[in-house]
C-alpha positions as CSV (number, residue, x, y, z in Angstrom):
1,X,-70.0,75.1,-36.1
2,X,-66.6,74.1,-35.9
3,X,-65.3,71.1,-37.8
4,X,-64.5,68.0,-36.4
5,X,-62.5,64.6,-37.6
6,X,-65.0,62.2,-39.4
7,X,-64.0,59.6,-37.4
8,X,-65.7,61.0,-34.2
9,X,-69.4,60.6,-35.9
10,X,-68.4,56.7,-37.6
11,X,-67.5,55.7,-34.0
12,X,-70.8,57.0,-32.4
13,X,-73.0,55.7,-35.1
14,X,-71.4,52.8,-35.2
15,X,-71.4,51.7,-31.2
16,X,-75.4,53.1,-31.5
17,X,-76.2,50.4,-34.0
18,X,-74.5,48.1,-31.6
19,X,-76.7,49.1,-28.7
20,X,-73.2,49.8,-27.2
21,X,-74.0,53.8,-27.4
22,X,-73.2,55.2,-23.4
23,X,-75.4,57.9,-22.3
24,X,-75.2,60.3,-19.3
25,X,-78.3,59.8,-17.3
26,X,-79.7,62.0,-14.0
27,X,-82.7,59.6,-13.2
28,X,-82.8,56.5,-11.6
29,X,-84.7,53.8,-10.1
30,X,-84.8,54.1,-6.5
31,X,-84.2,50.5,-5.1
32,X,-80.3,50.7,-5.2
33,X,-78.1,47.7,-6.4
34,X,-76.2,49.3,-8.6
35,X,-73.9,52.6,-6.8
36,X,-70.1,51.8,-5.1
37,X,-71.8,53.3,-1.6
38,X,-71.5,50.1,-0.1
39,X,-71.9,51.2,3.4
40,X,-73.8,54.4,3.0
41,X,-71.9,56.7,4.5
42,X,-73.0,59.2,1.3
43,X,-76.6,58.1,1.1
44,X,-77.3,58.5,4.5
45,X,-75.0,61.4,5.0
46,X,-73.0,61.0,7.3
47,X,-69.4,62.3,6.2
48,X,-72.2,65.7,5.1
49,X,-72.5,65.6,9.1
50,X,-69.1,65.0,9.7
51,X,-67.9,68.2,8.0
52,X,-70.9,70.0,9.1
53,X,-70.3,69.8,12.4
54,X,-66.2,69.1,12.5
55,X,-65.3,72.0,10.3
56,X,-61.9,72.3,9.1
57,X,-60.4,76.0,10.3
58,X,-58.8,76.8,7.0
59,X,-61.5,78.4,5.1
60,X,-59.8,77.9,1.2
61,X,-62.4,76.6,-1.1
62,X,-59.6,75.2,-3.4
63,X,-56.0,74.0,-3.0
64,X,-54.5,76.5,-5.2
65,X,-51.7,74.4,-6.9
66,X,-50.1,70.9,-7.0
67,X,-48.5,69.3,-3.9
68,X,-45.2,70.1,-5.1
69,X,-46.4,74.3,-5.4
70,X,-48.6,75.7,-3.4
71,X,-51.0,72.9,-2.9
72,X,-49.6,71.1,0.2
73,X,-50.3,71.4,3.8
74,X,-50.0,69.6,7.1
75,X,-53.8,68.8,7.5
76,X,-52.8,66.0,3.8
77,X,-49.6,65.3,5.6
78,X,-51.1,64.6,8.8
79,X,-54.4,62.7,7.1
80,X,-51.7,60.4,5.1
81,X,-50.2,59.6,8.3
82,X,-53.4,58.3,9.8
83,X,-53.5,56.2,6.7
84,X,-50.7,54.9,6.7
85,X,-51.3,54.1,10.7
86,X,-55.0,53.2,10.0
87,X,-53.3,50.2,7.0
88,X,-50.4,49.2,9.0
89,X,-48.1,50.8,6.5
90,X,-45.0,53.4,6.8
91,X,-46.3,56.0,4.8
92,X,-49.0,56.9,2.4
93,X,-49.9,58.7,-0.4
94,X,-53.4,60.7,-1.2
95,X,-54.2,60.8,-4.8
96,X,-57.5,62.6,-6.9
97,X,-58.9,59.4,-7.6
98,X,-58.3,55.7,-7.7
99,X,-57.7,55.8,-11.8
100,X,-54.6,58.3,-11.1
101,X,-53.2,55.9,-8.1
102,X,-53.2,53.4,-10.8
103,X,-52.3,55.4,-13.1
104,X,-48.9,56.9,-11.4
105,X,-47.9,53.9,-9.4
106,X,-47.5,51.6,-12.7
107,X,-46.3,54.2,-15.0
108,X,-43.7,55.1,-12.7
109,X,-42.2,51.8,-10.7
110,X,-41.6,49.2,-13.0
111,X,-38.8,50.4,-15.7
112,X,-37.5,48.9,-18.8
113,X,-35.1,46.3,-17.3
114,X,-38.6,44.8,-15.6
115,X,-41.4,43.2,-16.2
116,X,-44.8,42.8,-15.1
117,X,-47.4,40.2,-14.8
118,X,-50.9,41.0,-14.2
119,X,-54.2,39.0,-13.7
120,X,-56.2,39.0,-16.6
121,X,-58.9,40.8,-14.8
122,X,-57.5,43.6,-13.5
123,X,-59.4,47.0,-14.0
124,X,-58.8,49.3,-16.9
125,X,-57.0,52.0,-14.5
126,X,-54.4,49.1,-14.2
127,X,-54.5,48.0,-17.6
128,X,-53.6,52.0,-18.8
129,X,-51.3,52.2,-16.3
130,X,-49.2,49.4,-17.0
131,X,-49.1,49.9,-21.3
132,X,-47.8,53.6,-20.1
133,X,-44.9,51.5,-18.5
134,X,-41.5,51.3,-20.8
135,X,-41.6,47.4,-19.0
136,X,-42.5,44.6,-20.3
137,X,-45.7,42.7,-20.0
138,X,-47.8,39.8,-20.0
139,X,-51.2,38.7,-18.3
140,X,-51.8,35.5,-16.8
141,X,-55.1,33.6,-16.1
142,X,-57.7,35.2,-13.9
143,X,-56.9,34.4,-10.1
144,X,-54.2,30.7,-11.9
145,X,-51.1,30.5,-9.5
146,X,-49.8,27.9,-12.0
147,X,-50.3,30.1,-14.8
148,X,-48.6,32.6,-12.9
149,X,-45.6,30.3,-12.0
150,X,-45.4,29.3,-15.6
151,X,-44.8,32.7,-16.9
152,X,-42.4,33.2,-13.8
153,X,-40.2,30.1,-14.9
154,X,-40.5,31.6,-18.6
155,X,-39.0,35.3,-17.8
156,X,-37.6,35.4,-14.3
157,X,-34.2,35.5,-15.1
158,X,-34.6,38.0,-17.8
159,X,-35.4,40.8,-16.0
160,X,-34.3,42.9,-13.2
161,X,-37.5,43.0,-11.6
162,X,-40.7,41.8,-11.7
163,X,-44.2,42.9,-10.6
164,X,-47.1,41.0,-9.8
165,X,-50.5,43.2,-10.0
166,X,-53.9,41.8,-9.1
167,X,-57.0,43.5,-7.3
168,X,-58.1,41.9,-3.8
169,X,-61.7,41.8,-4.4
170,X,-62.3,41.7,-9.1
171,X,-65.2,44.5,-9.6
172,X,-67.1,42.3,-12.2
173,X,-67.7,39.0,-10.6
174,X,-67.0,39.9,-6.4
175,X,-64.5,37.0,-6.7
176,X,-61.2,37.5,-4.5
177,X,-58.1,37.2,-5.3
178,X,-55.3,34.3,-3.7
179,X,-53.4,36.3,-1.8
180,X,-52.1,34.8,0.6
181,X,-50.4,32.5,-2.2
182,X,-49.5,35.3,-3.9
183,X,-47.4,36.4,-1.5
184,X,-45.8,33.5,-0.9
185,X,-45.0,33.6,-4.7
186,X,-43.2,36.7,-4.8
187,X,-41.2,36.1,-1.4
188,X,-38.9,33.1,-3.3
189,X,-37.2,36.4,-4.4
190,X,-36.2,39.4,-3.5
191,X,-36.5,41.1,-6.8
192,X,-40.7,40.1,-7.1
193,X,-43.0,42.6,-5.9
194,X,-46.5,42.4,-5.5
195,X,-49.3,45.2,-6.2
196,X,-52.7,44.8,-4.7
197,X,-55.8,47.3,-5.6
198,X,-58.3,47.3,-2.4
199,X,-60.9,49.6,-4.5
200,X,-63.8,46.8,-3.6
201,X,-62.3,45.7,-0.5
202,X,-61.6,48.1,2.3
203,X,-64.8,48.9,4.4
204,X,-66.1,45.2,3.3
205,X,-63.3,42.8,4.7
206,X,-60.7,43.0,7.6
207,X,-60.7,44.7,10.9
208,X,-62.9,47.7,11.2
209,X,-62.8,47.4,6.9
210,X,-59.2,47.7,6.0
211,X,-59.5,45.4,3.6
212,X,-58.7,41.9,2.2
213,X,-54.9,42.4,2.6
214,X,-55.8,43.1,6.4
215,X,-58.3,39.9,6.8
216,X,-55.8,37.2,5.6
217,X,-52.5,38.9,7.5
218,X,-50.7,40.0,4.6
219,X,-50.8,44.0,4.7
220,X,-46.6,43.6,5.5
221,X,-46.1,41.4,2.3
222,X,-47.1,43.8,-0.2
223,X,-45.1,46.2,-2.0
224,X,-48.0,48.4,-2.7
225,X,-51.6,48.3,-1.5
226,X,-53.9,50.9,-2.9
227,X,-56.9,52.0,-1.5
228,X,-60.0,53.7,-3.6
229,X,-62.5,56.2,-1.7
230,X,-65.0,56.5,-4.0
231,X,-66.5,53.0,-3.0
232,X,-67.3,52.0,0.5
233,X,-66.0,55.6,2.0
234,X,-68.4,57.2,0.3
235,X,-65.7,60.1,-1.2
236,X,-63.3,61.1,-3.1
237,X,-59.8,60.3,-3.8
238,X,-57.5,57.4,-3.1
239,X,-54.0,56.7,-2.0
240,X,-50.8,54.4,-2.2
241,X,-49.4,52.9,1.2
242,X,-45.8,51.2,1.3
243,X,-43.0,52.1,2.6
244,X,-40.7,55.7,2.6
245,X,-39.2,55.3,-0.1
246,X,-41.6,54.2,-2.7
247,X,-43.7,57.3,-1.2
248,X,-40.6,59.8,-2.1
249,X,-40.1,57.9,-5.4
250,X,-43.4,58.5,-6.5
251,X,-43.6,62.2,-5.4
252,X,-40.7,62.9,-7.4
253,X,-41.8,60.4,-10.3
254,X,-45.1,59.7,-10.7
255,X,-46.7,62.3,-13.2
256,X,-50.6,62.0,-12.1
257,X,-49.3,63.1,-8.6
258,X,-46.9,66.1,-10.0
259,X,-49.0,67.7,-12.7
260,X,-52.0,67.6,-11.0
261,X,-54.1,70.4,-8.8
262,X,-53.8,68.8,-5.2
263,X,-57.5,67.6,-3.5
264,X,-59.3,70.8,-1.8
265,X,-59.5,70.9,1.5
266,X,-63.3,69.5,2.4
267,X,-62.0,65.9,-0.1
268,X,-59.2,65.5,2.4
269,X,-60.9,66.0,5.7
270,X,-64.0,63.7,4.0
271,X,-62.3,60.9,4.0
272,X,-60.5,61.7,7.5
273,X,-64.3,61.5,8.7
274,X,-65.0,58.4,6.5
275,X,-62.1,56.5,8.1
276,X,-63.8,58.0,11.3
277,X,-66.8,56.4,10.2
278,X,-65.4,52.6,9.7
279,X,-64.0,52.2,13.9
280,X,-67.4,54.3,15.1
281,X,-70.6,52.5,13.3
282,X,-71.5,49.0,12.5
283,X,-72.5,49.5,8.9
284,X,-69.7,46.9,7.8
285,X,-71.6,44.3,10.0
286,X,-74.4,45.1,8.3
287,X,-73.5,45.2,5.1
288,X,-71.9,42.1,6.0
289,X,-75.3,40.0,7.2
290,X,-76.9,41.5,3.7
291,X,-74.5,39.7,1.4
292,X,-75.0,36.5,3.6
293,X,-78.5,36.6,3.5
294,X,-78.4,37.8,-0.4
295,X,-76.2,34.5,-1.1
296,X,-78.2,32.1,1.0
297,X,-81.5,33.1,-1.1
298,X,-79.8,33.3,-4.4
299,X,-76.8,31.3,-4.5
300,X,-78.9,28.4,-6.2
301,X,-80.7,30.4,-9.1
302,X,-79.0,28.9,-12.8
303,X,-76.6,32.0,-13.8
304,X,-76.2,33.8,-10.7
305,X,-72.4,34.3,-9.6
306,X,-72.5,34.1,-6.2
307,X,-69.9,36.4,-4.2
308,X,-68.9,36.9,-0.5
309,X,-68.3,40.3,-1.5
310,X,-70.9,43.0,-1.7
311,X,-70.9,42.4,-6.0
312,X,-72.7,39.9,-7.2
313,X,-73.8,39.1,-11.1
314,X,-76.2,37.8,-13.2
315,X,-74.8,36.0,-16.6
316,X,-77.1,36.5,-19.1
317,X,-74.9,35.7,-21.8
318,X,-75.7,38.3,-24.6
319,X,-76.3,42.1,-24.5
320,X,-79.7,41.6,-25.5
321,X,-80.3,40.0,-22.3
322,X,-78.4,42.2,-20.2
323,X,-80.2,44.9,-21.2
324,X,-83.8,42.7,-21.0
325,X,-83.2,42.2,-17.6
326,X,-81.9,45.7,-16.7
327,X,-85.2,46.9,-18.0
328,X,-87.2,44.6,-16.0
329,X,-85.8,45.7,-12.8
330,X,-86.1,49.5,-13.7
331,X,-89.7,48.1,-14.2
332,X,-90.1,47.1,-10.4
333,X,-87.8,50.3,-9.1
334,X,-84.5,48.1,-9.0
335,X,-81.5,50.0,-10.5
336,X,-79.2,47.8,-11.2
337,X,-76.6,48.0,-14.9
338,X,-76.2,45.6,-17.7
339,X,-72.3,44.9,-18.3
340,X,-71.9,44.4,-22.3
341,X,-69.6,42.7,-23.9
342,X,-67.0,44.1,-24.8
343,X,-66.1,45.1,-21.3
344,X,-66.8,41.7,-20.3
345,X,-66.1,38.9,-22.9
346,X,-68.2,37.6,-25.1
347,X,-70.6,35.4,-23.6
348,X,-70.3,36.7,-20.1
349,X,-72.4,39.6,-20.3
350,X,-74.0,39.9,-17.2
351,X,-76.1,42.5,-15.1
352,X,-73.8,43.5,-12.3
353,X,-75.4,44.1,-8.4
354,X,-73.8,45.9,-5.8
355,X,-75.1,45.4,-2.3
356,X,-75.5,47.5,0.5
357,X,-75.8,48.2,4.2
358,X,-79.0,50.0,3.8
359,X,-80.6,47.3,1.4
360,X,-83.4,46.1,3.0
361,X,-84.7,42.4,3.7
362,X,-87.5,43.0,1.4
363,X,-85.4,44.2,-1.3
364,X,-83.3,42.2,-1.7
365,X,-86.2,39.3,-1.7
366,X,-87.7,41.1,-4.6
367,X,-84.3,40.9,-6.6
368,X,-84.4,37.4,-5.8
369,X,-87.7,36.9,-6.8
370,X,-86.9,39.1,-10.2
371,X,-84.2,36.8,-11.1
372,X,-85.4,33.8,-10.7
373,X,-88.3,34.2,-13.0
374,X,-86.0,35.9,-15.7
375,X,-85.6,34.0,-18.9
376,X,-82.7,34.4,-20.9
């Protein structure tokens, strides 16, 4: 057996005893609050019969190469233009995944002379993206436009530029962010750019689900919008809209988008259909009449963090309780996840729902009925 650092074993052993040890698991209860398919569209396969019966002519399995090789084509070019169309935006960029959007967008952008300020919230793909930034950086208080202002008044004139990063919709609590006057923050100057991550919102809010940005009128105020497929799309892969030139910047800058194998074919054209999918069904209005009737039933049960956003928590306060209550749903065929600190803080350990279109009535009364009767 080969040898490995001792290190690797300590860490294990160590999280284990904490009840902290992650495991890979293939079976799970079949009452779903818990996955990111907010409006089915994989469940109930319908981007399977998109590409089953829309099937693309070119008949490679695999891209073959990065963008900037051999991996480019005019079926990406042409699906990043619909994007950019569907969001209002100039252009767009496709990305593998949400985590190297992140990833490339904030390791590239901001530069030494800058800084950025980010809500304290924000999702570890953002967190990694920004300490792989040479800029400079501080966090201010989860969705506080004052403590945002005050770190503004603190640094502004020390930098060149500065970049405000938050996420619409926060993928622990369902709570949005204030966008609107964030927007109105970072148009005092010209040298203030904001950064918005849609992952939870698009398919949930706006027109025909384009998002937050899109509901409250401020897609043209935002330097750069990104928007996650593995959520409410029911794919894979993500991309960056803005304008031309941040597009050209980060294809000639960003390293997760030039040392990377470029998405196969079938990822593309899946999320073609899936944007296909949002203007031709109703599932957004149904997911929508789900989270209304999930909040009027348990909007007054002690602990539970109401959302108008298809995620929703219960604080139980300790992992012990998190993973209590985890258990008892698995016990009546509710998969839902405990959230342990120390991905949330201390104290705020919760068990995290996810709602969805296909959820039924009854359901969602027995999740209710589960929680109310839970003692910490």
């Amino acid at each position: 057996m080969a040898q490995y650092p001792k290190y690797l074993l300590k860490a294990l052993i160590e999280r284990e005893q904490k009840g902290l040890l992650r495991k890979l698991n293939t079976k799970f209860p079949e009452i779903d609050f818990c996955s990111n398919d907010y409006l089915g569209f994989s469940r109930n396969g319908l981007i399977t019969q998109k590409l089953k019966t829309n099937l693309f002519e070119n008949k490679l399995f695999g891209s073959t190469g990065s963008r900037l090789i051999s991996g480019n084509s005019q079926f990406i070019e042409d699906t990043e233009k619909q994007i950019a169309l569907f969001h209002h935006a100039e252009a767009a960029l496709f990305f593998n995944s949400g985590y190297d959007a992140n990833i490339g967008l904030l390791s590239s952008v901001p530069q030494k002379t800058d800084l950025i300020l980010y809500d304290e919230l924000i999702h570890a793909s953002l967190h990694d993206g920004i300490r792989l930034s040479h800029a400079k950086h501080f966090k201010f208080k989860h969705n506080s436009i004052s403590s945002l202002k005050k770190l503004l008044a603190l640094h502004q004139k020390n930098f060149e530029n500065i970049f405000v990063v938050t996420e619409s919709v926060f993928s622990m609590d369902g709570d949005t962010a204030p966008l609107q006057d964030l927007t109105e923050i970072c148009q005092t100057d010209k040298n203030i750019f904001l950064i918005v991550d849609e992952a939870h919102a698009i398919g949930v809010f706006g027109n025909q689900g384009r998002g937050l940005c899109n509901a409250l009128g401020v897609e043209n105020k935002i330097f750069a919008r990104v928007y996650t497929y593995g959520k409410a799309m029911g794919c894979h892969g993500a991309a960056i809209v803005g304008n031309g030139i941040l597009k050209n910047y980060l294809i000639n800058f960003s390293r997760s988008f030039i040392y990377t194998t470029a998405p196969p074919y079938h990822s593309v054209e899946a999320v073609l259909h899936a944007y296909q999918l949002l203007i031709e069904t109703n599932e957004k209005d149904t997911l929508q009449n789900n989270i209304a009737y999930l909040s009027a039933k348990a909007g007054k049960i002690k602990n539970y963090n109401n959302s108008q956003s298809a995620i929703s928590c219960f604080i139980t306060g300790s992992n012990n309780a998190a993973d209590r209550l985890e258990k008892e749903l698995a016990q009546k065929n509710i998969y839902a996840k405990a959230i342990k600190s120390p991905t949330v803080k201390e104290g705020t350990e919760r068990v995290r729902f996810c709602l969805h279109s296909y959820n039924t009535k009854q359901e969602i009364d027995l999740l209710v009925e589960i929680l109310e009767g839970f003692k910490k």
